[in-house]
N, C-alpha and C positions, 0 to 999 in steps of 0.2 A: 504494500500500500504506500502511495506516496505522502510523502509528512504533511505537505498542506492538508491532501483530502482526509487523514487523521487529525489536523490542528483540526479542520472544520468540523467532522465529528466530536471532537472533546470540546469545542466552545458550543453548537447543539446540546450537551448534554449540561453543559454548565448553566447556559441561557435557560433548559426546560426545568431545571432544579432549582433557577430564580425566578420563574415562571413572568418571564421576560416575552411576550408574544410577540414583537416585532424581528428583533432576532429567531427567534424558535421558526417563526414561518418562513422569513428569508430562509436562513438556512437549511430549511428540508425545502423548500422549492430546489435550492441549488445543490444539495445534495443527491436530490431525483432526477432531476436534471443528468446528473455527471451518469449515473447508474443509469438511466435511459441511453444516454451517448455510448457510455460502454457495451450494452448487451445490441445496441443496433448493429444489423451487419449479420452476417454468417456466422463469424464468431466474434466471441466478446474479449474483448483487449480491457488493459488494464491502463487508467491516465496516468500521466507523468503530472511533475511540477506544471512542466509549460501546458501540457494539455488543459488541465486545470483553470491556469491564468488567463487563457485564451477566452475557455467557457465564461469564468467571470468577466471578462470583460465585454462579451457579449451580453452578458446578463446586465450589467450597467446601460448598457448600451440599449436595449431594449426596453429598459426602463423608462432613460432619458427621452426617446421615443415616444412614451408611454403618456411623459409630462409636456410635451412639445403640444401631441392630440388633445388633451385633457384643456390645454391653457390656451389652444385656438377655440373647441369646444366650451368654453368660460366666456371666451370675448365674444360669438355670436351668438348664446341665448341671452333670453330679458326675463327668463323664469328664476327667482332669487332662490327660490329651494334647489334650484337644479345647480347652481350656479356655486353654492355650499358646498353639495357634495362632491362636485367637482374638487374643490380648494382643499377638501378632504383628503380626495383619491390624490392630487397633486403631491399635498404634504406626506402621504402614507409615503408613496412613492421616490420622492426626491430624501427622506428619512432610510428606504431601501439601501439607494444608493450611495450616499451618507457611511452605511456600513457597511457594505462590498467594497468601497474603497480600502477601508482597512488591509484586506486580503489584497489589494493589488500593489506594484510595486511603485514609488512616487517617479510621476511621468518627467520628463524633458521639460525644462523651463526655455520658453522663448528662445532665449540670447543663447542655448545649448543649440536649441533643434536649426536655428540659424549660422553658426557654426559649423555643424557636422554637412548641412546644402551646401555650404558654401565651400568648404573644404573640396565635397564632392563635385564641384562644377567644376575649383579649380584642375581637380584632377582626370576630368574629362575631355576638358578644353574645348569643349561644341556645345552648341545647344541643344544636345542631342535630351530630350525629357527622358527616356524611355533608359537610355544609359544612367541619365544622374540618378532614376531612381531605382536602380539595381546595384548600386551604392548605398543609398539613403536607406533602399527597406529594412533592409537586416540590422543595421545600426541603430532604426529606431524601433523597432517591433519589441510589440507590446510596451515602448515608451511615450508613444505618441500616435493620435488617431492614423490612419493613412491618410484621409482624407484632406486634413492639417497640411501632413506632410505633400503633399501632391500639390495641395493649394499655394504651397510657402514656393515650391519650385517653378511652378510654373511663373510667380510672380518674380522669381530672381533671374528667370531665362527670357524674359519680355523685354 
């Protein structure tokens, strides 16, 4: 078993013996999660660290998602009860992911992810996108969104 997906099983069992429910349910959503991922497939493999890290980071990611729909859905109804539950589902939400950050590792600050593109241009020397970021992905994975990353380049190579 990999040591994260034991840390997360031992803070589960800690959170269910402080009867802490926002944890308790994060983390059996995402411990189902990982066990669904595993047994899919022919056969069932077992996750790594990074397998793990990946997952949760889609799991943030899905969340933020989650809060994007929620907070367009807020700004066009005029129904005030509906509008609560929303700010509800929002806070449940962005509290989620609040605590799945903990498990992830601290991302690339700006003036780093800025850095490592620019390194990576110099050492391309064309404006080739497709090269810079076959440099940049590995460097930044699981540091920094792609998207981020793709964004930052394309604007250094313009």
């Amino acid at each position: 078993m990999s040591t994260l997906k034991g840390r997360l099983q031992t803070d589960l069992t800690v959170h269910l013996k402080a009867r802490e429910e926002l944890p308790t349910t994060t983390l059996r959503n995402v411990l189902g999660e990982i066990q669904l991922q595993e047994k899919a497939g022919k056969t069932s493999v077992e996750f790594s660290d990074a397998d793990i890290l990946a997952l949760l980071g889609r799991e943030v990611k899905k969340r933020n998602k989650v809060v994007e729909e929620y907070s367009k859905a807020a700004e066009q109804t005029t129904d005030t009860a509906r509008v609560e539950t929303l700010r509800t589902r929002i806070a449940r939400e962005l509290a989620e992911v609040e605590f799945l950050n903990q498990y992830l590792p601290v991302g690339l600050s700006a003036d780093a992810l800025e850095a490592i593109v620019d390194k990576a241009i110099a050492d391309v020397e064309t404006k080739d996108f497709g090269k810079v970021m076959r440099l940049v992905a590995p460097q930044t994975k699981g540091l920094a969104d792609g998207k981020t990353v793709s964004d930052l380049v394309r604007s250094k190579l313009a």
